[in-house]
Phi, psi and omega in degrees: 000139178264349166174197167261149162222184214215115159300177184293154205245182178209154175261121188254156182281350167275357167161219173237139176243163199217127176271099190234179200227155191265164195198159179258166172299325183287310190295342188295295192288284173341290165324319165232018118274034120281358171114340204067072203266354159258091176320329199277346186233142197254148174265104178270161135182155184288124183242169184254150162259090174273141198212131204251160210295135042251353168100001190263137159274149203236118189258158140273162207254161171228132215273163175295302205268028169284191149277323165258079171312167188018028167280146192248127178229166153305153200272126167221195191124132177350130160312132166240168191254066116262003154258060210208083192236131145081028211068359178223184172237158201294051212300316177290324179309289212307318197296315187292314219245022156268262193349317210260336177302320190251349170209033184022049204252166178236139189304353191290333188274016184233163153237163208232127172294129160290167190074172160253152191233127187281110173281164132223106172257092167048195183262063160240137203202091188247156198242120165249162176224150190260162175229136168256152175234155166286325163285160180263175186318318206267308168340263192305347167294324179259018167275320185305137157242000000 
């Protein structure tokens, strides 16, 4: 399996819960580029807001051989089951370890604002987190890789 997707969640008076299930990448990609034609399931998955000690925040290009090219995002992606601890999933292990995939930053050089902030676009459903760095903009700019 290449990752998760996530039924549809609810709102509980203690927060939003989320159900997720495992999938392959083709069938993941299919579900969306068909239209999302199963309404009950949503594509969750955890993005980082890295936001650098100068206030600028640092987005990414999403590369041609993605699904989406030259769409520009905060570094997220989908949960795999190495984010899957203790029975449930790891939302922040995926948001680091996205991060370190995609710009090679180490979760060391941030501290993470508690909560999360809920996107819901149809059924895309993204949870961000801010990440602060100590360093400023140009400074973490020239860490990426």
């Amino acid at each position: 399996m290449d990752g998760c997707s996530c039924l549809m969640n609810s709102l509980q008076p203690d927060g939003m819960h989320f159900s997720f299930f495992e999938t392959d990448f083709a069938s993941f990609l299919a579900w969306w580029e068909w239209g999302f034609p199963d309404r009950t399931v949503t594509n969750c998955f955890a993005m980082g807001a890295i936001r650098s000690a100068d206030g600028a925040f640092l987005l990414g290009v999403m590369g041609p051989h993605t699904a989406k090219p030259d769409s520009v995002y905060f570094p997220a992606g989908i949960p795999e089951p190495d984010d899957i601890v203790h029975g449930g999933v790891d939302l922040a292990g995926s948001l680091f370890r996205e991060l370190e995939e995609e710009t090679g930053l180490s979760r060391t050089l941030f501290s993470m604002r508690p909560g999360w902030t809920v996107v819901m676009d149809g059924q895309i459903t993204a949870l961000i987190r801010v990440l602060i760095a100590e360093e400023g903009e140009a400074e973490l700019r020239a860490r990426v890789t």
